[in-house]
C-alpha positions in Angstrom: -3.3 -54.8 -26.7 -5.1 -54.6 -23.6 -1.5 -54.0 -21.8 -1.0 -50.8 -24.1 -4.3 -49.3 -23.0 -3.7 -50.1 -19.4 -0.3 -48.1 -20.0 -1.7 -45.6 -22.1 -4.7 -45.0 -19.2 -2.5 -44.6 -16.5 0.1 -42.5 -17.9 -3.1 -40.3 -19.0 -4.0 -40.3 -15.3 -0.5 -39.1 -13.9 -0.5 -36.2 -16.4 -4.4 -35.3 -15.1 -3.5 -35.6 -11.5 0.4 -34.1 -11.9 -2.0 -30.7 -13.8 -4.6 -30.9 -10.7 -1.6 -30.7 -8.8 0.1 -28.0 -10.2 -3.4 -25.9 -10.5 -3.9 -26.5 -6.6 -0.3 -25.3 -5.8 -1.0 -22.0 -7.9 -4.6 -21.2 -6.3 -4.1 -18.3 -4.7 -6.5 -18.7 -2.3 -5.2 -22.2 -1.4 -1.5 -20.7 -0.9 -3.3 -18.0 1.4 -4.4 -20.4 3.9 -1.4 -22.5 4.0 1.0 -19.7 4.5 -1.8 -18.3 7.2 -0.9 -22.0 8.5 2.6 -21.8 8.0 2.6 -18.8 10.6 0.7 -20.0 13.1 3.3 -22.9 13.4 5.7 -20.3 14.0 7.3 -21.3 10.6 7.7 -17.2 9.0 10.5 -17.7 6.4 8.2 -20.8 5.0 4.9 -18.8 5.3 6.1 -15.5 3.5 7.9 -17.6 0.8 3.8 -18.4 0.0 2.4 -15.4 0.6 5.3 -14.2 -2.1 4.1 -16.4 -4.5 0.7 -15.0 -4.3 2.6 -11.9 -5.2 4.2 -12.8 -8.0 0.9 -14.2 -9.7 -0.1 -10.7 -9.6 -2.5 -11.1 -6.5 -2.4 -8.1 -4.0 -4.6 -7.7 -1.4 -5.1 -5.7 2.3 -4.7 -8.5 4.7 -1.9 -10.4 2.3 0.0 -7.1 2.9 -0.6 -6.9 6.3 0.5 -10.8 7.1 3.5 -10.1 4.9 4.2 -7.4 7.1 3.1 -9.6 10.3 5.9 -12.3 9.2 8.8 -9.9 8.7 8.1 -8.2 12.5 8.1 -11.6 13.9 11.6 -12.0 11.8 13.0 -9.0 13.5 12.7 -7.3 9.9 11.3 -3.8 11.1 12.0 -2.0 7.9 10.2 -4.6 5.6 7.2 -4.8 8.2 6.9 -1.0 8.0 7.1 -1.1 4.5 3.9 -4.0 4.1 1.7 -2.3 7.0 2.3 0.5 4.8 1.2 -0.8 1.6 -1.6 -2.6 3.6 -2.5 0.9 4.8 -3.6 2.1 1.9 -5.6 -0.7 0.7 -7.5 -0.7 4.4 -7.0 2.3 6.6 -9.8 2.2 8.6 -8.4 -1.2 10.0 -7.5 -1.2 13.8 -5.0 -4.0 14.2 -3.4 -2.5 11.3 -2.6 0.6 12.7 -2.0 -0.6 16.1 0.8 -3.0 14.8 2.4 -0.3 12.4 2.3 2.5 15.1 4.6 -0.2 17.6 6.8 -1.2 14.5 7.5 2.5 14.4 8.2 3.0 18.0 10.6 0.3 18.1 12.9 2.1 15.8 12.3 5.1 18.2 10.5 6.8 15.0 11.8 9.1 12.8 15.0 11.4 13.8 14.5 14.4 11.6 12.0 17.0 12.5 8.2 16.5 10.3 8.1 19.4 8.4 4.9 21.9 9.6 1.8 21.1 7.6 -0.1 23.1 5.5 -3.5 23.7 8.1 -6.0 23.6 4.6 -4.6 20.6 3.3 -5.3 18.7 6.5 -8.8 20.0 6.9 -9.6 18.8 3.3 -8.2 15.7 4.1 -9.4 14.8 7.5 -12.9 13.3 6.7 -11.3 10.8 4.5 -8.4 10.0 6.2 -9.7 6.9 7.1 -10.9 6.3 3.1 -8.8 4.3 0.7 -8.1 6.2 -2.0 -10.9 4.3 -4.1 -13.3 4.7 -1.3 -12.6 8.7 -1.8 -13.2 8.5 -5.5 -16.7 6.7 -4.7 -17.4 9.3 -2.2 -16.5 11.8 -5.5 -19.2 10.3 -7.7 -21.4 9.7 -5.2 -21.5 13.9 -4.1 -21.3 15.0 -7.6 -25.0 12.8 -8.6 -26.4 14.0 -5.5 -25.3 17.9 -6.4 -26.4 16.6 -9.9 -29.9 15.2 -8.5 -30.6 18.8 -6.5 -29.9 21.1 -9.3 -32.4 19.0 -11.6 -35.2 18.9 -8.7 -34.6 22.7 -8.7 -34.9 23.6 -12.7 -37.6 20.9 -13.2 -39.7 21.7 -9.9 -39.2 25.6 -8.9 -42.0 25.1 -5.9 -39.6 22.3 -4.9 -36.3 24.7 -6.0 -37.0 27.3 -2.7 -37.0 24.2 -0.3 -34.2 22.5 -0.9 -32.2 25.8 -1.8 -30.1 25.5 1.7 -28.7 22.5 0.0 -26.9 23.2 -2.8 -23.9 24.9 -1.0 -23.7 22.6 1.3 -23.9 19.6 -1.7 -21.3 21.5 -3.8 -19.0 22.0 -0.3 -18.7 18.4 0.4 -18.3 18.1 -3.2 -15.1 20.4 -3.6 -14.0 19.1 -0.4 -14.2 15.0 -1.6 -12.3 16.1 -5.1 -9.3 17.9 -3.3 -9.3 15.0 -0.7 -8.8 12.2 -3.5 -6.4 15.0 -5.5 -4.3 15.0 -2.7 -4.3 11.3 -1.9 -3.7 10.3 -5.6 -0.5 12.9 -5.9 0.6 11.2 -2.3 0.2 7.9 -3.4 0.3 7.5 -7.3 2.9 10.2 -8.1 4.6 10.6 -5.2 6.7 7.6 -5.5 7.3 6.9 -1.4 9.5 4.5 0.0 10.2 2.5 3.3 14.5 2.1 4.7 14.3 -1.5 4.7 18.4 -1.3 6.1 20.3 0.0 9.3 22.2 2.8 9.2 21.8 3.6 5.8 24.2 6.4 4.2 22.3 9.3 1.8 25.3 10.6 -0.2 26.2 13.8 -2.3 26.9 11.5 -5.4 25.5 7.7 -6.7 29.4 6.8 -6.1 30.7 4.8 -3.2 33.6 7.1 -2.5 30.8 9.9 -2.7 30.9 12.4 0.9 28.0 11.3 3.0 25.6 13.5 3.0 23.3 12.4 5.9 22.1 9.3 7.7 18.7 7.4 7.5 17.6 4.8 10.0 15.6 1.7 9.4 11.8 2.1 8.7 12.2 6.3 8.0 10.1 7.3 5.0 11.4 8.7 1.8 10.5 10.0 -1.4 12.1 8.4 -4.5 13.1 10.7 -7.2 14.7 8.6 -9.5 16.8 4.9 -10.0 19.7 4.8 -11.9 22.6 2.3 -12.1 21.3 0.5 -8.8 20.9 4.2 -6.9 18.4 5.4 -5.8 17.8 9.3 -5.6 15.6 10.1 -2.5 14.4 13.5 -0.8 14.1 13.1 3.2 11.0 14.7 4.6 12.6 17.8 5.5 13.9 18.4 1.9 17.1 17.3 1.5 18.6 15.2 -1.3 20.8 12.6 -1.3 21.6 8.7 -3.2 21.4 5.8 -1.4 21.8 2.0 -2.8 18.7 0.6 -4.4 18.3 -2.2 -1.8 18.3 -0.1 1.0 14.9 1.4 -0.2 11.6 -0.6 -1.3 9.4 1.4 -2.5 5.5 1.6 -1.0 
């Protein structure tokens, strides 16, 4: 008998310790820091493997984007590096390193080779203030303007002696009001609508058609930004920044 429960025990113990196992491997957090080690050991392939994993628990984060992106640049993988500092960029834009490292990703490739199309002057005043907002930041900044325009209006009805004080105010309230909504309308059509992707390839060929023996229509180079129109039967329709349509395979282009 007492051999039975001794069995029974320590099979009970391999299952608990096999289960605190498997929960330690799936901590997120846990994986974080050993890929964080895995890259400062020089070890990249090993360290983004984990940092993947995070990923596909459903974990995103700033700084996990922008190590993923760190791993691929030390791989020589300029396209996918662009492509993380970019999906890092909208989580923190204010962040220095960030933009330091994406800018010399960028000139590495030598940057893009088709000409930026001019902007439109009112859309970059709007969104100037915020450009260094994320985009939920900008919708805080939203609420936060429309309670103080709210809080001036009701001083104004409930105290008129008040009302001719505070009077300079309200335009300027309801300016930086107007000014915050366009700023997150134009950041959420950029970023949730606009579906934008990174060339994660070399010399990748935009043609007329989703065929192979399609004419090529134009060239991209690795890292250039695109917009993605639509997938079908592993093509990808994308519109360069200067407008013009083409098809391109899907792996060639991850989007942001």
């Amino acid at each position: 008998m007492r051999k039975i429960i001794f069995a029974t025990v320590a099979v009970f113990l391999i299952i608990v310790s096999a289960v605190s196992a498997e929960e330690k491997a799936l901590d997120p957090n846990k994986l974080f820091y050993s890929a964080n080690s895995l890259y400062e050991k020089r070890d990249y392939e090993k360290s983004l493997e984990e940092y993947s994993r995070i990923l596909d628990m459903g974990k995103t984060s700033g700084p996990l984007y922008y190590n993923m992106g760190n791993c691929y640049f030390k791989m020589g993988k300029l396209g996918y590096a662009i492509l993380f500092y970019e999906k890092a960029r909208r989580v923190m834009p204010q962040d220095g390193d960030l933009k330091a490292n994406l800018d010399y990703a960028v000139s590495l490739i030598g940057g893009s080779t088709v000409d930026t199309p001019r902007k439109n002057p009112v859309v970059s005043i709007i969104k100037a203030p915020f450009k260094d907002f994320s985009l939920n930041a900008i919708a805080v900044s939203v609420v936060f303007l429309y309670f103080v325009f709210a809080i001036l209006l009701a001083i104004g009805i409930v105290t008129p002696v008040a009302a001719k004080k505070i009077r300079a105010m309200y335009p300027v309230a309801l300016s930086l009001l107007i000014i915050s909504i366009g700023a997150f309308a134009i950041r959420y059509y950029d970023e949730e609508i606009l579906r934008r992707g990174i060339v994660v390839n070399k010399g990748v060929e935009a043609k007329y058609e989703p065929i192979d023996k399609s004419t090529i229509f134009y060239r991209l180079q690795e890292g250039d930004e695109v917009s993605v129109i639509k997938t079908r039967d592993g093509w990808r329709q994308i519109r360069r920044i200067d407008g013009r349509v083409g098809w391109v395979p899907k792996t060639t282009i991850e989007e942001i």
